[in-house]
Structures are given as C-alpha cells and as structure tokens.
N, C-alpha and C positions, 0 to 999 in steps of 0.2 A: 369591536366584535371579537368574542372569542373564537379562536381554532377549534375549541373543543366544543360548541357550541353545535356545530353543526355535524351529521353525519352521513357517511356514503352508507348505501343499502346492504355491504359487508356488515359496517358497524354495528349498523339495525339490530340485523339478523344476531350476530353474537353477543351485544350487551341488553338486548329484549325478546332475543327470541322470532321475531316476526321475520318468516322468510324471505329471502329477496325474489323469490318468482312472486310470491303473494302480492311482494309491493309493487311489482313492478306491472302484475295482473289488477291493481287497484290505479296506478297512473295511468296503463292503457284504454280500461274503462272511464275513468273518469276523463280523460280526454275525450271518448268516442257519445259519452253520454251528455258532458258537461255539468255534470252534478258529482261531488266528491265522494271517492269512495276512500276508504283510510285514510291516514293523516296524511296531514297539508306535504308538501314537498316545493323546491325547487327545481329548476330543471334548467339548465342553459346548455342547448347541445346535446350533447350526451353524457352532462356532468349530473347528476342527482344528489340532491342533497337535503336532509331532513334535519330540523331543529330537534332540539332534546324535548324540549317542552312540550312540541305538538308533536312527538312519540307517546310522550307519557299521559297528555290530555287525550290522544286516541286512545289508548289503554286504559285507562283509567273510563272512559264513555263507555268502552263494550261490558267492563264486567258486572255479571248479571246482580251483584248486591254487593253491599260494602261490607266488612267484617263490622261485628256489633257485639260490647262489652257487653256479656251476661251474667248473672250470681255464678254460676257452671262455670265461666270462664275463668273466672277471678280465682275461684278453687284452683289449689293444686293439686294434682293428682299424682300419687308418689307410687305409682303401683309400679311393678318390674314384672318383667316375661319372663317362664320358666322356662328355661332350653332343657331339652333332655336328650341326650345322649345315647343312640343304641349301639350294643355291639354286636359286631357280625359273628 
C-alpha cells in the first residue's frame, strides 16, 4: 500500500478542492442516513482517510457533462485583446 495513496480531509481540500467541513458534513450524513453521500472514506477513530481514486471517481460522477472534441475546438483561435491605455 501506498502513503500517498491515501488522504486526510486537509489533503482533500488542497489537492481537489473539496472542503473539509463539506466532507465531513457528507460522513456525518451518511452515517445518520446510511446511504453514502460523497466519496467513499475510511474512518478508524478519529483518523479519516480518503483514497485518490474514490476522490477522483466522486468528481468525476458530479460533473454535469464531459468536455467533447468539436470542429470549433480543434480550430485555433489566434485572436489577441486590445488593452488601451488612458491617460489622466
């Protein structure tokens, strides 16, 4: 087993984003309900610990569509912003 494999709800939060009251408002629920609410977790104690994988398969389940290669996309668009300048 990797160290880096798994993470505390700090980790979460800074290398995805997802805050640690959210998770920890998603393990209190889902203990009170018994149906899971955000990604899987361990828990022994007061240790919590979340795999990489089932961060990124929950994240990956909420977003509402996946990016999709289009003619438009594939185009490059070479255009530049004109800043301008005023003086006072």
């Amino acid at each position: 087993m990797n160290r880096n494999e798994f993470l505390k709800p700090v980790e979460v939060q800074h290398e995805y984003g997802l805050k640690v009251r959210m998770l920890s408002y998603f393990r209190e629920c889902s203990m009170d309900e018994g149906v899971l609410r955000g990604p899987n977790f361990l828990k022994d104690g007061e240790v919590v610990l979340y795999k990489r994988e089932w961060i990124e398969n929950y994240i990956h389940s909420k977003q509402p569509f996946a990016p999709v290669q289009t003619k438009q996309s594939e185009q490059k668009h070479t255009k530049t912003a004109t800043v301008h300048k005023f003086q006072k």
